[in-house]
Each structure stands twice: as structure tokens, then as C-alpha cells.
C-alpha positions as a Python dict, from the first residue, in 0.01 Angstrom:
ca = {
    (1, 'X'): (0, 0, 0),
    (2, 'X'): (-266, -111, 231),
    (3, 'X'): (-375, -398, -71),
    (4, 'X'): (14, -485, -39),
    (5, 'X'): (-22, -532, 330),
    (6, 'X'): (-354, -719, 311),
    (7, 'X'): (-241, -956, 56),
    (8, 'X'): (112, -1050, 286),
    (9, 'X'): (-134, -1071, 584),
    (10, 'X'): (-361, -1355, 455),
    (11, 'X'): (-105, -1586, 226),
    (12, 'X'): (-173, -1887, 278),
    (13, 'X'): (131, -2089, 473),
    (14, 'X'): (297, -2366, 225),
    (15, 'X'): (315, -2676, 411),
    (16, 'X'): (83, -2686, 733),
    (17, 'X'): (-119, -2995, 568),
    (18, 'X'): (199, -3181, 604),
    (19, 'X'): (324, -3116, 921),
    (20, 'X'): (-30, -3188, 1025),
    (21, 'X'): (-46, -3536, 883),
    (22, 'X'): (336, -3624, 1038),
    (23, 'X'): (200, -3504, 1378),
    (24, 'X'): (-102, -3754, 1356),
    (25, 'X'): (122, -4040, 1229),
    (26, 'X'): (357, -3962, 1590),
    (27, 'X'): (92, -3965, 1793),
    (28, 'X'): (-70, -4279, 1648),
    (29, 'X'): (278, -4436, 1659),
    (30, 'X'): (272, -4313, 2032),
    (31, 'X'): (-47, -4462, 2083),
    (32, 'X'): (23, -4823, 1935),
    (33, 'X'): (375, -4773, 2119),
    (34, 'X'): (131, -4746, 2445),
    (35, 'X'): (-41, -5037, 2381),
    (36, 'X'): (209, -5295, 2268),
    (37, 'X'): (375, -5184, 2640),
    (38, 'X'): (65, -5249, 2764),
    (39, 'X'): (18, -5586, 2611),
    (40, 'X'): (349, -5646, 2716),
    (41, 'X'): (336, -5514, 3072),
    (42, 'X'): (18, -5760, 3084),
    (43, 'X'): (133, -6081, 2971),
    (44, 'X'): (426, -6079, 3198),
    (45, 'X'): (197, -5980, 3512),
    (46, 'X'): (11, -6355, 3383),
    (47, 'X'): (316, -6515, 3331),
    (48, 'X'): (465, -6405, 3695),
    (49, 'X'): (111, -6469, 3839),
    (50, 'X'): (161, -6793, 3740),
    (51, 'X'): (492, -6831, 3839),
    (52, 'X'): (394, -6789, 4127),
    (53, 'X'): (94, -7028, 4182),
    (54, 'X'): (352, -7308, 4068),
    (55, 'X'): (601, -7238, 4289),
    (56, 'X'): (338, -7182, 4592),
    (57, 'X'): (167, -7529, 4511),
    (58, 'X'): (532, -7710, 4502),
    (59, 'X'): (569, -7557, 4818),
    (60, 'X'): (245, -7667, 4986),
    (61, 'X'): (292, -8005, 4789),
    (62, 'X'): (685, -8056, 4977),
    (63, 'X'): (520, -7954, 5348),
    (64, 'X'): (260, -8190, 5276),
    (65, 'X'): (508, -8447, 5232),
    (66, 'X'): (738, -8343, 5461),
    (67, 'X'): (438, -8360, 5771),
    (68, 'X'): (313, -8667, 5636),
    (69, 'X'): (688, -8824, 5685),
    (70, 'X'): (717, -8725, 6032),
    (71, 'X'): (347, -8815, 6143),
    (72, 'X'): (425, -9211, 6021),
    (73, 'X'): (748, -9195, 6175),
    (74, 'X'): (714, -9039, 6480),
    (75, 'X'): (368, -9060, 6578),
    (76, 'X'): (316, -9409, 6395),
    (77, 'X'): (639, -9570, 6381),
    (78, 'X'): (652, -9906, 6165),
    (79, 'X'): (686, -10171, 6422),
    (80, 'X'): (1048, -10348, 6378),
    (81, 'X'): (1122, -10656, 6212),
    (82, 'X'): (1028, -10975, 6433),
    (83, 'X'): (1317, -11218, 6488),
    (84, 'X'): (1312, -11555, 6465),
    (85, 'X'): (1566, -11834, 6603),
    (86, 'X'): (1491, -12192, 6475),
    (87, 'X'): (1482, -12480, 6695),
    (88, 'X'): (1459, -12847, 6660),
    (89, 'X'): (1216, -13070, 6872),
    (90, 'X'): (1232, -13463, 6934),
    (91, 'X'): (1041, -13749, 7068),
    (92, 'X'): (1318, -13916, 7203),
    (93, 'X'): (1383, -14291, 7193),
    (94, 'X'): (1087, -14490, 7326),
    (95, 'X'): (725, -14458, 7293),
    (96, 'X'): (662, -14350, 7636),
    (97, 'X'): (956, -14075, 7656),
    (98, 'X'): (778, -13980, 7299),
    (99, 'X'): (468, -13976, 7486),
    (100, 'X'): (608, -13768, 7791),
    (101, 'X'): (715, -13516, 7560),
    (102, 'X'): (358, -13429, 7361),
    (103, 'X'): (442, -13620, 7058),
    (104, 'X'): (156, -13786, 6852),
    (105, 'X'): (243, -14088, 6630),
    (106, 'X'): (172, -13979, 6259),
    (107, 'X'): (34, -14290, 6072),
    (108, 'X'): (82, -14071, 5720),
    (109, 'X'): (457, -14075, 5809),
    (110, 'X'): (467, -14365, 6016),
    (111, 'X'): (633, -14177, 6296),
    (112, 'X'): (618, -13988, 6639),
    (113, 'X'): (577, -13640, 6595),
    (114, 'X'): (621, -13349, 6810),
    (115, 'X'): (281, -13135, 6797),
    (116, 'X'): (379, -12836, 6588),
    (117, 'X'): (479, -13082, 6278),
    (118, 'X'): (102, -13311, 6312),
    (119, 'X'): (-176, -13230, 6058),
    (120, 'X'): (-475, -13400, 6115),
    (121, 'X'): (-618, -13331, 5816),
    (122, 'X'): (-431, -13521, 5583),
    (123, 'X'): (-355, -13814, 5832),
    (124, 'X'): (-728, -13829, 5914),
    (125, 'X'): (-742, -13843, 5529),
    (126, 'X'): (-490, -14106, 5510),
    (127, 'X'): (-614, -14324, 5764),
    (128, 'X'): (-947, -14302, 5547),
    (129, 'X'): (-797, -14478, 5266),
    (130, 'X'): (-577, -14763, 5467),
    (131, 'X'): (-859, -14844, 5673),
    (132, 'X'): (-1102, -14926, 5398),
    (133, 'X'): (-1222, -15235, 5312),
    (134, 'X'): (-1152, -15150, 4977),
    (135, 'X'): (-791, -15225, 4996),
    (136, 'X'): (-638, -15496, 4808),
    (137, 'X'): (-527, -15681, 5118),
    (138, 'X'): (-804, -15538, 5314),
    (139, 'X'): (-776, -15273, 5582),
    (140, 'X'): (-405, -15156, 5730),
    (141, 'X'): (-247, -15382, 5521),
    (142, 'X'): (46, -15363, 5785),
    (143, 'X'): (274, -15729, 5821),
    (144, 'X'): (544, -15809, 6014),
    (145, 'X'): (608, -16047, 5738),
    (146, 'X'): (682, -16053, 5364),
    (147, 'X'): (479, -16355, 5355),
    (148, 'X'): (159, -16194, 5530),
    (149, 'X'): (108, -16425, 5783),
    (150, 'X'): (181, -16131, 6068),
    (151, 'X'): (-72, -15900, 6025),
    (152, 'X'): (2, -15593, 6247),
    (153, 'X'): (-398, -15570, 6428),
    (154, 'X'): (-452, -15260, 6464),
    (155, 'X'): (-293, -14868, 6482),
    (156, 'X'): (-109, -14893, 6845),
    (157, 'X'): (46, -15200, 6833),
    (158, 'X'): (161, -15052, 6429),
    (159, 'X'): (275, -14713, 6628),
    (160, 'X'): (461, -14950, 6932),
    (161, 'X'): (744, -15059, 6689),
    (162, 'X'): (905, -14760, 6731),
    (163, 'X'): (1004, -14946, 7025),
    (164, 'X'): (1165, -15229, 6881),
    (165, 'X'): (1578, -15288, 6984),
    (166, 'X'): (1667, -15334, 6626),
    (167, 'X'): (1582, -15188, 6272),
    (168, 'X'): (1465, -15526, 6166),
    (169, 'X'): (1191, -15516, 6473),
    (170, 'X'): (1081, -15171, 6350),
    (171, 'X'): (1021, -15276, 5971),
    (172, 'X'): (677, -15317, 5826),
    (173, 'X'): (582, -15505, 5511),
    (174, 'X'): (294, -15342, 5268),
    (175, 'X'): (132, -15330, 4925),
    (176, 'X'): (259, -15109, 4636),
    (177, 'X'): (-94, -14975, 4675),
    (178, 'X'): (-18, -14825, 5009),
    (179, 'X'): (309, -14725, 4912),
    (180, 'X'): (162, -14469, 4635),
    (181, 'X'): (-114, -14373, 4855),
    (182, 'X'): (158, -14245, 5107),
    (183, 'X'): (299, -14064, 4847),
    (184, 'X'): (-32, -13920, 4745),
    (185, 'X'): (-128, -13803, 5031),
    (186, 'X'): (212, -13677, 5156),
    (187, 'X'): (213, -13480, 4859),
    (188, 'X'): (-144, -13295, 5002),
    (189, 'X'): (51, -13232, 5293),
    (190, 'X'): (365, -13107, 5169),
    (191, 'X'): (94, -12823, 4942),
    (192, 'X'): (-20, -12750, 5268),
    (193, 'X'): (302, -12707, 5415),
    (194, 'X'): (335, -12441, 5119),
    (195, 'X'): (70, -12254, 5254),
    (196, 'X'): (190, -12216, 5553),
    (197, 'X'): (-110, -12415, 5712),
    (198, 'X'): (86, -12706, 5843),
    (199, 'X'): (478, -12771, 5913),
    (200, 'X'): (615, -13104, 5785),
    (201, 'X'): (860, -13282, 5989),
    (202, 'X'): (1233, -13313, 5900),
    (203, 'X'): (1212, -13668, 5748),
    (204, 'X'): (919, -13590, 5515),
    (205, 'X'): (1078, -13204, 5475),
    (206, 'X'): (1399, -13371, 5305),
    (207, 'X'): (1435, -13318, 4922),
    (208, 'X'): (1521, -13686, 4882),
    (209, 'X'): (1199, -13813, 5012),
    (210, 'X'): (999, -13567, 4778),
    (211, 'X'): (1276, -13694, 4482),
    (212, 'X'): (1184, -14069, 4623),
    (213, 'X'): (794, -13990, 4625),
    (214, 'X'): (772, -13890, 4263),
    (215, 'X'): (966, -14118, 4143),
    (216, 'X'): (749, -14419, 4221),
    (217, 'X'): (447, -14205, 4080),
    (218, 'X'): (602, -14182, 3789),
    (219, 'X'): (650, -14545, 3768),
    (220, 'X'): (359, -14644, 3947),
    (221, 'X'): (349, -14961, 3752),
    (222, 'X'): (679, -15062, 3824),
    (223, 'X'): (545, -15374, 4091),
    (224, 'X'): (244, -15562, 4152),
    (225, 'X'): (-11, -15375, 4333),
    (226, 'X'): (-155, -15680, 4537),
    (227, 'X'): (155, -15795, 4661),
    (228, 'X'): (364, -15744, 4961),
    (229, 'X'): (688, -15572, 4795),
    (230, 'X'): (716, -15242, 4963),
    (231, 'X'): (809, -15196, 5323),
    (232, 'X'): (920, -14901, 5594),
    (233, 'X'): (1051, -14837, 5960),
    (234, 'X'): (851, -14707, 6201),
    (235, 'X'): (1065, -14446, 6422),
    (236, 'X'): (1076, -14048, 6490),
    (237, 'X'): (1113, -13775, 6339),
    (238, 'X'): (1234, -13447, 6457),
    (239, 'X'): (1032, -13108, 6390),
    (240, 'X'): (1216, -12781, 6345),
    (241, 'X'): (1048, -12505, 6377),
    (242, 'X'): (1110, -12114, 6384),
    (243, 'X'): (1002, -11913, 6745),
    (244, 'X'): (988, -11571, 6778),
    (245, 'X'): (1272, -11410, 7025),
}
């Protein structure tokens, strides 16, 4: 009886080994459970953290943008747009009203000139060249004549034809050599002009005399260059100009 007893009270128990291995898989399936949350929970903290960052740097990056806006336009305004009206000066009629009035005779262009339209330069250039002895004719080869028996003597009495009552007292016989060197030179002037250092007047602003001036340049040899065959008025011009108002 008591060997009955003893050998019921220490059977072994079918099937602990198992349920001891299944318990150790759950908890190791718990564990890696644990730790893929964690990975999880993790890399969406670093995605949110930088969420964030982005959206605090746009932020700062708009207020930036938004201050620097109002500084320029309140505290430095742009200044506004200057206006200009465009005017027209003259020389009148007569040398001496010419005079009155600040114009300058222009021996490039062969005119009175109000002030803002002169460039010394180029006429100072000009008047180089004509008053050479170099020239075919020799110097200002000016004549009241196609024959050149009236040479004009010297630069006032040329400028004082303006005066003259008729068109045929203000026309002036010269070479084809001075002829292209006017339209040389005016050609200087007009580059100038382009840089904004000088302001042509309206006669020599005109398309058609820039048409006219390269045309005989590109037929230079066209005439004689020794011969009296070219000839021009002497007159005014006006000078428009843009002010500020």
C-alpha cells in the first residue's frame, strides 16, 4: 500500500517540457513584440522631430521675409519715378538774338546751337581737321563761290551767314573732302550722343541726315575730292531736350 502511494506520489508529469518551451517562445515573442514598438515608437519621435524643425525654419524663413519687406518699404521706401517733360530750345533768327539767347555757333554742324546740344569735343576735333594746312584747298576751305574766288576768311564771318536775307546768301561752297570729314566726325558725335555724353541737335538728330551721311561714305568716290562740288546753309538748329518736373 504505502509502495502504491509512493509510486503515484513521484510519477513523473507527461508534458511539462512542452509547456515549458511554448512559454519561452511567448515571452520571446513578447519581447521582440516590445522592441519592434520600440523601434517604431522611435522612428516616428525622429520623423516628428523633424517635422518639426522644417516647419519651424519655414516659419523663421517667412518672418524673415516678411520684416525685410516692411523695413525697405516703410523705413526705406524706393524713391518714385522722376518725370520728365521735353522741351524744345531755339536761337532765333539773327546772330545777335542767337547770341542773346546763349547759343554757340557749331562749326561741325554749321549752325547756332543752344548750349545743352554743343560738344566741344568733337567740334574742337573738327575744327582740327578743316583748319589744317593739309587740306586740299588749304585751311576752311569755305567759298562763297563755286568758282573759289570768295574765300570765306575766317570762322565769324563763316558763322555771320546765318544772317543772310535769303537761302542763297546763307550757302557755302566746299570740297568733297570736307563733306566726308563732316560726316566722319558727326558720326563721333552721334556715338557720343549714344552714350548719353552729349545731346545732338534736331537737324543732325534726324534719321535722314544719318541715311544722307552714310550714304556718301559709302560712295566716297562718287566726286572729285579737290574740287568745289559740295555745298551747305549755314542757319539754326533747335535742341530738344528732356527736364525734370
Amino acid at each position: 500500500m504505502w509502495l502504491h502511494k509512493l509510486k503515484t506520489a513521484y510519477q513523473p508529469v507527461f508534458g511539462s517540457d512542452a509547456e515549458s518551451e511554448a512559454q519561452s517562445l511567448a515571452e520571446a515573442e513578447a519581447r521582440k513584440f516590445e522592441e519592434d514598438g520600440h523601434l517604431d515608437t522611435t522612428s516616428r519621435n525622429w520623423v516628428k522631430t523633424i517635422r518639426n524643425a522644417i516647419i519651424a525654419i519655414a516659419g523663421l524663413l517667412c518672418f524673415w521675409i516678411l520684416g525685410v519687406t516692411a523695413w525697405r518699404t516703410t523705413l526705406h521706401a524706393r524713391p518714385a519715378p522722376v518725370r520728365y517733360e521735353q522741351i524744345t530750345l531755339e536761337c532765333g533768327n539773327t546772330t545777335a538774338e542767337a547770341q542773346a539767347r546763349g547759343c554757340g555757333f557749331d562749326l561741325l554742324s554749321h549752325n547756332w546751337v543752344p548750349p545743352p546740344c554743343m560738344d566741344t569735343l568733337t567740334e574742337s576735333e573738327y575744327r582740327a581737321y578743316v583748319s589744317s594746312p593739309e587740306r586740299i584747298l588749304g585751311p576752311y576751305p569755305y567759298f562763297l563761290d563755286q568758282e573759289g574766288k570768295q574765300r570765306i576768311p575766317d570762322e565769324h564771318a563763316f558763322s555771320m551767314l546765318a544772317n543772310g536775307p535769303t537761302l542763297a546768301d546763307q550757302h557755302v561752297y566746299t570740297t568733297r573732302e570736307e563733306h566726308l570729314a563732316h560726316c566722319n566726325f558727326l558720326l563721333r558725335r552721334t556715338h557720343r550722343a549714344a552714350q548719353r555724353l552729349v545731346q545732338l541737335n534736331d537737324e543732325n538728330a534726324a534719321f535722314w541726315h544719318t541715311e544722307h551721311c552714310l550714304g556718301e561714305l559709302r560712295h566716297a568716290n562718287k566726286k572729285p575730292l579737290d574740287q568745289l562740288n559740295e555745298g551747305f546753309y549755314v542757319g539754326y538748329s533747335p535742341c530738344t531736350i528732356k527736364i525734370p518736373v
